[in-house]
N, C-alpha and C positions, 0 to 999 in steps of 0.2 A: 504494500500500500504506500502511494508516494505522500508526502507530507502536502506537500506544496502544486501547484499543477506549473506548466512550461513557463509563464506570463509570468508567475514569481519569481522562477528563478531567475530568468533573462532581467529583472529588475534588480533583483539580486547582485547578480555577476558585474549592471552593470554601471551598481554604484560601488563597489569595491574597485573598480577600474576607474571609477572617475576617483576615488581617494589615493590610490597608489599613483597616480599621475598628480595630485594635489589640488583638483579639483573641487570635490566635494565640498561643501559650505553645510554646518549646520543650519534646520530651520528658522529658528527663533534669532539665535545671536550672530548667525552668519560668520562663525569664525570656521576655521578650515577643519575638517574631521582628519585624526592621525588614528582613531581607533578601527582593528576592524569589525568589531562588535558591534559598534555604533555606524561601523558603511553598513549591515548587514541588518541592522536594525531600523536606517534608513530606507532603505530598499525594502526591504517587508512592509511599510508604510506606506511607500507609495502604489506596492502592486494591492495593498488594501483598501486605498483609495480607488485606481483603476479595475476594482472587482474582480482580482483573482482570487484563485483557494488558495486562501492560507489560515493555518489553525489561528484559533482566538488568542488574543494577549493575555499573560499571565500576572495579577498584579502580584505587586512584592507582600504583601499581607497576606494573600492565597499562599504565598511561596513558604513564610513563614508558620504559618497553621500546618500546613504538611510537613516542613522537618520539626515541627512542636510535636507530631503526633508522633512520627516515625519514633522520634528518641524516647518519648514516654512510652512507644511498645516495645524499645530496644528493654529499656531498663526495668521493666514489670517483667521480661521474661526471663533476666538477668534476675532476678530477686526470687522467683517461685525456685530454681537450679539451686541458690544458694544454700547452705548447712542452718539447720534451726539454730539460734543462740541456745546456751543452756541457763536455765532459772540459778538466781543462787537462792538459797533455803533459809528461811526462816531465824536458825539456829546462825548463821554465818551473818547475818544482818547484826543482829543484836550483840552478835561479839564483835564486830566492828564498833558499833556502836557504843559500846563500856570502853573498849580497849583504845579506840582508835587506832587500831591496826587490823590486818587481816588475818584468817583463823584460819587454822590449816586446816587443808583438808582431810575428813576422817576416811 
């Protein structure tokens, strides 16, 4: 399945060519693009405008909810693996507690 259909890419291709010749001008502030992330991200802009297929923009909040969840599924499944702690007992509380030190274990 292609991402993008012809029309994209040739918009694509051929703003990265107009950045690597020095061409390219940002929108807004019209200063010269050196990124190619930002030709590429140009060019997907405008074949959006001229009504090609191209997938939907991803905002950066969408971006960050999906690695918020990922890592909280990493680490819940990293947690249920791990070894139970052990209780300490009743009898080893309270000799701390008089003693101020720790009670060996019987």
């Amino acid at each position: 399945m292609k991402k993008y259909s012809p029309k994209a890419q040739e918009k694509v291709e051929r703003a990265v060519h107009e950045m690597k010749r020095g061409e390219l001008t940002s929108g807004r502030s019209g200063k010269k693009v050196t990124s190619r992330k930002q030709a590429i991200a140009i060019g997907l802009s405008e074949a959006r405008e001229a009504g090609a297929k191209v997938p939907k923009k991803v905002s950066s909040s969408a971006q960050r909810s999906t690695a918020k969840t990922s890592a909280k599924a990493s680490t819940t499944a990293s947690k249920k693996t791990a070894a139970p702690k052990k209780k300490t007992t009743v009898a080893k509380k309270s000799a701390v507690r008089s003693t101020g030190k720790k009670a060996k274990a019987s």
